[in-house]
Phi, psi and omega in degrees: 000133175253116189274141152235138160270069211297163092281101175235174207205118170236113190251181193026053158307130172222220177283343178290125183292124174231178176261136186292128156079029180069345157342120165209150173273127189305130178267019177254345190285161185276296198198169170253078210249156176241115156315306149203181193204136157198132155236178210219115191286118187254350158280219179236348160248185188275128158298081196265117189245151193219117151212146210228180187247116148261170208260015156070227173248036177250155168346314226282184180249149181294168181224132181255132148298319184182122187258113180071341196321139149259133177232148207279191181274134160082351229208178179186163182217132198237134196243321158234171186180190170338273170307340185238089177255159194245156198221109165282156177240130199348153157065006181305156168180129203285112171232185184193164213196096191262140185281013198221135176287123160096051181238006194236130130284165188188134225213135169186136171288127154191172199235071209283154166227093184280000000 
């Protein structure tokens, strides 16, 4: 089996919902994990952010990761890491979203497995 590692980046996240990093998971892969997720309020106010899994074009219903969170100025919130990791499913996609325009960065790891 061979891993490729991806980074992907969607900055100034605002209110409009995007897919983090243009990111759909390869329906040709063993499998997908996301390493880390983190995103970061990159204004000077406090922020409530929602991101989620969508199910891209397979059955399932999306799924939230974090529903509303605030995150203060200055601040980030990590959804995954070492210890806590997510496992995608063909056609999956991650998405986000800020209750403030141009205000979230957002940054995720994965781990395609062929």
């Amino acid at each position: 089996m061979a891993t490729v590692l991806r980074s992907l980046r969607s900055s100034s996240v605002g209110t409009t919902t995007v897919n983090v990093g243009s990111y759909a998971a390869p329906s040709v892969t063993t499998g997908v994990v996301i390493t880390g997720l983190v995103c970061v309020n990159r204004s000077a106010s406090t922020i409530t952010v929602s991101i989620s899994i969508t199910p891209g074009s397979d059955t399932q219903p999306a799924t939230f990761l974090t529903s509303s969170t605030a995150i203060l100025p200055g601040g980030s919130l990590i959804l995954a890491d070492e210890g806590n990791r997510i496992v995608l499913n063909p056609t999956n996609v991650v998405q986000a979203v800020s209750s403030l325009s141009a205000s979230m960065d957002v940054t995720m790891s994965v781990a395609e497995i062929t």
